[in-house]
N, CA, C and O atoms as a GROMACS GRO file, in nm:
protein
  336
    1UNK      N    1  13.779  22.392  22.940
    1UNK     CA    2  13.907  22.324  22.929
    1UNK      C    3  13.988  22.350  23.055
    1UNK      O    4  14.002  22.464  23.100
    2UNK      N    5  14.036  22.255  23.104
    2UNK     CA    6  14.121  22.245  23.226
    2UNK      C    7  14.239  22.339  23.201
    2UNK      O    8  14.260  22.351  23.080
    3UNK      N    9  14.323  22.411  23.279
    3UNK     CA   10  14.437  22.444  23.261
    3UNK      C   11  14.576  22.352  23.252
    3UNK      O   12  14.590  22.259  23.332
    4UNK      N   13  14.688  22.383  23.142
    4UNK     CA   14  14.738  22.309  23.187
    4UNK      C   15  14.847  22.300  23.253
    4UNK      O   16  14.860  22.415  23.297
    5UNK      N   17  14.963  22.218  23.302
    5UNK     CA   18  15.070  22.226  23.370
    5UNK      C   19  15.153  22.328  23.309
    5UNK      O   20  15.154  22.341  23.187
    6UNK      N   21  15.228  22.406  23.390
    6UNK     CA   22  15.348  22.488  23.349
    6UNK      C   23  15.480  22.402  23.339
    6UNK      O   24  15.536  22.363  23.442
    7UNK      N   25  15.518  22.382  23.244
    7UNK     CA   26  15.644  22.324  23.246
    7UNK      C   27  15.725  22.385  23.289
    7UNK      O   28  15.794  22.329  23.373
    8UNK      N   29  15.756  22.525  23.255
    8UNK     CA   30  15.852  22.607  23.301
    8UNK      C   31  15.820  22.715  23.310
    8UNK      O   32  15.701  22.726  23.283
    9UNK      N   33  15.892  22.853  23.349
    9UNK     CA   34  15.868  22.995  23.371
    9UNK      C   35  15.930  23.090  23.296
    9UNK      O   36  15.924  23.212  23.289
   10UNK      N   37  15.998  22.992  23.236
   10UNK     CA   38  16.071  23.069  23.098
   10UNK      C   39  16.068  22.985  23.000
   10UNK      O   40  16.080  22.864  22.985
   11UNK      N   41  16.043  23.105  22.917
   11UNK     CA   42  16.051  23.036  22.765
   11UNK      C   43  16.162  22.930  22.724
   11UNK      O   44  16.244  22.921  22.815
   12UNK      N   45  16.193  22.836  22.602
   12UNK     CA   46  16.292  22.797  22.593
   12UNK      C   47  16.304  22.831  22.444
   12UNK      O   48  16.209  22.845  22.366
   13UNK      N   49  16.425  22.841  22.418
   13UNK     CA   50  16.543  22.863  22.319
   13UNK      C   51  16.528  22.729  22.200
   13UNK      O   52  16.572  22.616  22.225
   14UNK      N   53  16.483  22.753  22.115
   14UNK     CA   54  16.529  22.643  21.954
   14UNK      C   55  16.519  22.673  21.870
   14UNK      O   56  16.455  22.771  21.833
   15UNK      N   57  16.588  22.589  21.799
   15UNK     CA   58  16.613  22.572  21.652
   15UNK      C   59  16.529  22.539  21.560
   15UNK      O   60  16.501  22.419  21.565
   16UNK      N   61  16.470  22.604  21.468
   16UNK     CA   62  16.362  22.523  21.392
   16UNK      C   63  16.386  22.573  21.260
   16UNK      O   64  16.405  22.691  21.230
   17UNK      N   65  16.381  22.412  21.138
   17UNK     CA   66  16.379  22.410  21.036
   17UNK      C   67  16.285  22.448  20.928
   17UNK      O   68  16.223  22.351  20.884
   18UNK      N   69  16.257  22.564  20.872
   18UNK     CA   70  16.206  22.600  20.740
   18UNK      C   71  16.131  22.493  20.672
   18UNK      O   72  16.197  22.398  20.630
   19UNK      N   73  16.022  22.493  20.657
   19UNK     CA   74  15.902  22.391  20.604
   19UNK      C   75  15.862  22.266  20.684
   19UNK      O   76  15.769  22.195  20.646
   20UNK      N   77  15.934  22.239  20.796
   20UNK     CA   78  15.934  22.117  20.896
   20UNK      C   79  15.820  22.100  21.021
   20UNK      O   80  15.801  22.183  21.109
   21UNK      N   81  15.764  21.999  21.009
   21UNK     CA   82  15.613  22.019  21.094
   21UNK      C   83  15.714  21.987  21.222
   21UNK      O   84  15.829  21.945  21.231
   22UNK      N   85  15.590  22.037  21.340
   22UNK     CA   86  15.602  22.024  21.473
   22UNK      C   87  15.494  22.008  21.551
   22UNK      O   88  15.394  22.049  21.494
   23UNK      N   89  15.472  21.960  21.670
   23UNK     CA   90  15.401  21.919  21.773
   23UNK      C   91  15.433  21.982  21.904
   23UNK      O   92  15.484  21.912  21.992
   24UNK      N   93  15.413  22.082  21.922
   24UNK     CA   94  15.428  22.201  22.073
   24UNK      C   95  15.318  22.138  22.114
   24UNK      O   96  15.219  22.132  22.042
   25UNK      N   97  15.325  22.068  22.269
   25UNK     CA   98  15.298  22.056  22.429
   25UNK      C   99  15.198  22.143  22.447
   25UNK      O  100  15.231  22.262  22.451
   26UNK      N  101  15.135  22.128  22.454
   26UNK     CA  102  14.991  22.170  22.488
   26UNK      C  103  14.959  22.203  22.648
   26UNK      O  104  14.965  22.311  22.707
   27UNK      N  105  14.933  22.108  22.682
   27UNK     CA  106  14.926  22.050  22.837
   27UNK      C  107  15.056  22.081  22.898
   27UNK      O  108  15.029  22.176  22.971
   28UNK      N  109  15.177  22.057  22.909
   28UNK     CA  110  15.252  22.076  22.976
   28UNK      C  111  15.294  21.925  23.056
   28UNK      O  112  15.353  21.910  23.164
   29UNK      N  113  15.259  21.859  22.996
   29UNK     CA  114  15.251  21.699  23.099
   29UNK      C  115  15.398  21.618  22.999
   29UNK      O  116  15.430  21.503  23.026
   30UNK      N  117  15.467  21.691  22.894
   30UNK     CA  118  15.541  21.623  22.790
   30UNK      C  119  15.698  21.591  22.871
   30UNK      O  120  15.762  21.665  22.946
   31UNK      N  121  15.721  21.483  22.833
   31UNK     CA  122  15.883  21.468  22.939
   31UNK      C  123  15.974  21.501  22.815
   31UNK      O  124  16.093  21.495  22.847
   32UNK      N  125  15.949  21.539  22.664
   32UNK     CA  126  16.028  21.572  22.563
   32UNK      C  127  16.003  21.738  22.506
   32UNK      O  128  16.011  21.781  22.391
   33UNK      N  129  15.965  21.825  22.657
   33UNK     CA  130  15.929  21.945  22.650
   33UNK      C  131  16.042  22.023  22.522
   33UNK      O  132  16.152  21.978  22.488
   34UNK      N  133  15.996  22.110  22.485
   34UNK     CA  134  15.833  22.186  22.456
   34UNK      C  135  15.753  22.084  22.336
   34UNK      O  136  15.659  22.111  22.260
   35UNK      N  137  15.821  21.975  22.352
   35UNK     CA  138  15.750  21.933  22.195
   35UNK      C  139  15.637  21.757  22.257
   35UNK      O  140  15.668  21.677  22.345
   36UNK      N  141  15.520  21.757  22.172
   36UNK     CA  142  15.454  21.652  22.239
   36UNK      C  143  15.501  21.517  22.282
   36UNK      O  144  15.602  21.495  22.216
   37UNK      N  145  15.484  21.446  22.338
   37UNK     CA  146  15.505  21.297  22.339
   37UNK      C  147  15.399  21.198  22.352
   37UNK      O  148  15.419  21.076  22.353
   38UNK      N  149  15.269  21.264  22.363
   38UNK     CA  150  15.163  21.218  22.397
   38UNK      C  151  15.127  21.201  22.534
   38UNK      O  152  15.035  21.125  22.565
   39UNK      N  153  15.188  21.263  22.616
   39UNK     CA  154  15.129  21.265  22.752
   39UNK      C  155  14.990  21.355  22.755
   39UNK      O  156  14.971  21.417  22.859
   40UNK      N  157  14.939  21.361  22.699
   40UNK     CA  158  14.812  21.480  22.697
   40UNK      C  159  14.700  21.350  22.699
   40UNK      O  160  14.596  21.366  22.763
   41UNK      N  161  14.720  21.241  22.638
   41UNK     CA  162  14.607  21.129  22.650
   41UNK      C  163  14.527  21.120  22.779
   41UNK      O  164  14.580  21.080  22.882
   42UNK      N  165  14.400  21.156  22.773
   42UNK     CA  166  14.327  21.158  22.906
   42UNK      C  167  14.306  21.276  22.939
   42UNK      O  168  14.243  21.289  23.044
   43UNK      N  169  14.344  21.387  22.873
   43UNK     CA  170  14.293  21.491  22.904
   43UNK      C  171  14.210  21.613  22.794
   43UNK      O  172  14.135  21.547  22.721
   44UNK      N  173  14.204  21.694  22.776
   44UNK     CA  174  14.127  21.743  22.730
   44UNK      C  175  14.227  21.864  22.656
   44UNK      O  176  14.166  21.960  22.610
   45UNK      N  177  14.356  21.863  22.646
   45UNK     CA  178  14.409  21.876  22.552
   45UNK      C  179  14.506  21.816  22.438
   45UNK      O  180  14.538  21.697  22.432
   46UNK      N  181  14.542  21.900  22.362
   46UNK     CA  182  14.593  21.878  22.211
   46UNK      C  183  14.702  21.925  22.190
   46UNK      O  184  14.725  22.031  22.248
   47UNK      N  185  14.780  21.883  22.127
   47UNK     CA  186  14.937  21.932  22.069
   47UNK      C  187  14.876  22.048  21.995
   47UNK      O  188  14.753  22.056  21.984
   48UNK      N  189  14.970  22.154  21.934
   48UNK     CA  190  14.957  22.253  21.835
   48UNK      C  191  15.066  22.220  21.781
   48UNK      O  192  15.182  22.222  21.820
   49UNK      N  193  14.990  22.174  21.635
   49UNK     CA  194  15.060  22.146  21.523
   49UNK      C  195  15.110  22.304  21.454
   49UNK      O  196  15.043  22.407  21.466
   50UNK      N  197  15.218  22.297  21.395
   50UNK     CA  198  15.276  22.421  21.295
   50UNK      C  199  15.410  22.374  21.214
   50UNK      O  200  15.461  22.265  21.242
   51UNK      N  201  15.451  22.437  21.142
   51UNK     CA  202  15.500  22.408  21.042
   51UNK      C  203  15.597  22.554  21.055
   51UNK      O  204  15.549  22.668  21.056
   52UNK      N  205  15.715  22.528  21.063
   52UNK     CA  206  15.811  22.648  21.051
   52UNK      C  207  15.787  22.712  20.945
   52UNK      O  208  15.762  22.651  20.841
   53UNK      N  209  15.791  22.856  20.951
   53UNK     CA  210  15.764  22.950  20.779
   53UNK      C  211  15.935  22.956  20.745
   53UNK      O  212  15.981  22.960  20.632
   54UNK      N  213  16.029  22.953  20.893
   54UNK     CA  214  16.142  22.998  20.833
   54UNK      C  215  16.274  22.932  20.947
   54UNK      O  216  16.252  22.950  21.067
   55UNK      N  217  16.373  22.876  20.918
   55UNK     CA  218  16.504  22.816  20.967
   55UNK      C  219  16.543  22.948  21.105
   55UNK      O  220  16.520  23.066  21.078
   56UNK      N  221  16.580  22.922  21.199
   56UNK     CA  222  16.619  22.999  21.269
   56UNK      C  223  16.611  22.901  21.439
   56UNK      O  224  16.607  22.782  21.469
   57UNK      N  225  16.612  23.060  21.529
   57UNK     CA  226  16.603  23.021  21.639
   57UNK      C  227  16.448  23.093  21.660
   57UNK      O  228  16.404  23.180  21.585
   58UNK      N  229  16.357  23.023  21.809
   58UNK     CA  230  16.269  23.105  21.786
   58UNK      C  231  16.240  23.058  21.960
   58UNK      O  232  16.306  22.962  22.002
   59UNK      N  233  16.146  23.126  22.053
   59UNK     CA  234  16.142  23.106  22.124
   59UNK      C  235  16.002  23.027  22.176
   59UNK      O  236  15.894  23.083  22.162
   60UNK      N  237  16.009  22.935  22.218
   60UNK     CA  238  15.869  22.839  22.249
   60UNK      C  239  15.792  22.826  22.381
   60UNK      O  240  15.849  22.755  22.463
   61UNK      N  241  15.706  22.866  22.410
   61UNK     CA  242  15.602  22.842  22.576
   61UNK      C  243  15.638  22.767  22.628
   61UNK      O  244  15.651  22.660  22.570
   62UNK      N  245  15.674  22.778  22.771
   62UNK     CA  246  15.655  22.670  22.862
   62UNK      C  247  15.576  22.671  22.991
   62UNK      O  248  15.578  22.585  23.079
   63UNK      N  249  15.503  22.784  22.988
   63UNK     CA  250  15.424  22.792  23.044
   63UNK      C  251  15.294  22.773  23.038
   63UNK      O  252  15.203  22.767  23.120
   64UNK      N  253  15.307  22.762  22.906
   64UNK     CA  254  15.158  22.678  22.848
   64UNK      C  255  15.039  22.786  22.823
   64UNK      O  256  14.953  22.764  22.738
   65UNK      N  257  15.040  22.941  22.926
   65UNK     CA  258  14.963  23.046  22.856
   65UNK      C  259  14.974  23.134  22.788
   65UNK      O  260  14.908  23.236  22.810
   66UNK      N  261  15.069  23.128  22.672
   66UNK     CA  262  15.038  23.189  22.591
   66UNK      C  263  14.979  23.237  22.477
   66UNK      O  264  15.002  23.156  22.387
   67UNK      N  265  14.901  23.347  22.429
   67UNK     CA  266  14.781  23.358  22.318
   67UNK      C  267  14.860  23.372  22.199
   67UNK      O  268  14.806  23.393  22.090
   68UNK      N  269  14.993  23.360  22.215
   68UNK     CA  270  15.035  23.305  22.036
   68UNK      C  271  15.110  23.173  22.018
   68UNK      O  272  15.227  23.154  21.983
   69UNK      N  273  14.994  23.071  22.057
   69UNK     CA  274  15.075  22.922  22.071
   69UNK      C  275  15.140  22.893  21.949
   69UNK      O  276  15.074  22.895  21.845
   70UNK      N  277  15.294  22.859  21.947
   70UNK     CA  278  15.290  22.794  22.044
   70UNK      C  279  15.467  22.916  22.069
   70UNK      O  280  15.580  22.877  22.101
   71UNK      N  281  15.437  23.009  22.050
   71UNK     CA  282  15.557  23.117  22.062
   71UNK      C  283  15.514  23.209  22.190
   71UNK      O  284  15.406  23.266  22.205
   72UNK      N  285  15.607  23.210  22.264
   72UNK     CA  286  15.631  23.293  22.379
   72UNK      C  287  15.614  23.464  22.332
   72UNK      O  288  15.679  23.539  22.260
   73UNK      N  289  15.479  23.478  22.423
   73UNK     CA  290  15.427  23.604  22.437
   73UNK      C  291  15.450  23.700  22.539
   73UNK      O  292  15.380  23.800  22.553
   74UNK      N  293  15.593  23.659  22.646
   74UNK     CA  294  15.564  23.711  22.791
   74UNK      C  295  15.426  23.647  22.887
   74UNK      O  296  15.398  23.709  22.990
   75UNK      N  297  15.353  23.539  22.855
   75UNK     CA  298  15.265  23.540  22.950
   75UNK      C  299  15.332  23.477  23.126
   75UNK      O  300  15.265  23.480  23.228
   76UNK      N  301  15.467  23.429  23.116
   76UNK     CA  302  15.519  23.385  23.179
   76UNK      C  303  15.553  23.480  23.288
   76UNK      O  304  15.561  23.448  23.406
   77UNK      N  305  15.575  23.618  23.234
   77UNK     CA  306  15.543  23.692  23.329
   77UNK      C  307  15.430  23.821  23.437
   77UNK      O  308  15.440  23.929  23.494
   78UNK      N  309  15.333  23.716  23.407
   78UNK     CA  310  15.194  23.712  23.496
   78UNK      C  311  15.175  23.615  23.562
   78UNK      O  312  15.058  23.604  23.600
   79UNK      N  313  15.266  23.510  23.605
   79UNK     CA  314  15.211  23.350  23.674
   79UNK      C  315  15.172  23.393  23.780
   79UNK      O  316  15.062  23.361  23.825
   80UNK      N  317  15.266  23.484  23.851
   80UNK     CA  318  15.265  23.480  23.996
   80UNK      C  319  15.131  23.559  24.063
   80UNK      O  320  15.075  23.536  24.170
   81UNK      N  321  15.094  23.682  23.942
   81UNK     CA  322  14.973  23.738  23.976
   81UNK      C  323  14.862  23.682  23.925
   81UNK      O  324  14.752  23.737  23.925
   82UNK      N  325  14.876  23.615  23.898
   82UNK     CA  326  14.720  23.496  23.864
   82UNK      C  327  14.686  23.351  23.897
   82UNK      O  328  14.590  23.278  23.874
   83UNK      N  329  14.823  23.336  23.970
   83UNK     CA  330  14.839  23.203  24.066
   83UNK      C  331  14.822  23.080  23.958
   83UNK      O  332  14.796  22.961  23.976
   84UNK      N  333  14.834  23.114  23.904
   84UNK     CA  334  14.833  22.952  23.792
   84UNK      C  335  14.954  22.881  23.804
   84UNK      O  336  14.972  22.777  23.741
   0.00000   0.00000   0.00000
């Protein structure tokens, strides 16, 4: 699987509703970041679907590597030493 675009280098900040599905950006190619729009067509990735467990604020990837998609793990701060 290709890597994909970094949208950003920091996480971003939202709001998410208790039982409410979502579509987190996969690729990083979305102009309605962090959430899909279908810009991923043609490539070899996929939205990550999830479903809020709970109402709050929570923080979302925009860097696109993180191993608890689609919630910000700090991987944002390793870009620079792994050149991605």
């Amino acid at each position: 699987m290709s890597k994909p675009e970094i949208a950003d280098t920091q996480p971003v900040e939202v709001v998410l509703e208790a039982g409410k599905k979502y579509a987190w950006c996969s690729c990083g190619r979305s102009k309605t970041q962090p959430y899909c729009d279908g810009s991923h067509k043609g490539s070899d990735h996929r939205p990550v679907l999830f479903t809020a467990q709970k109402s709050g604020e929570a923080w979302l990837c925009m860097c696109k590597r993180t191993h608890d998609q689609p919630f910000c793990d700090g991987s944002h701060n390793n870009l620079e030493q792994t050149n991605d």
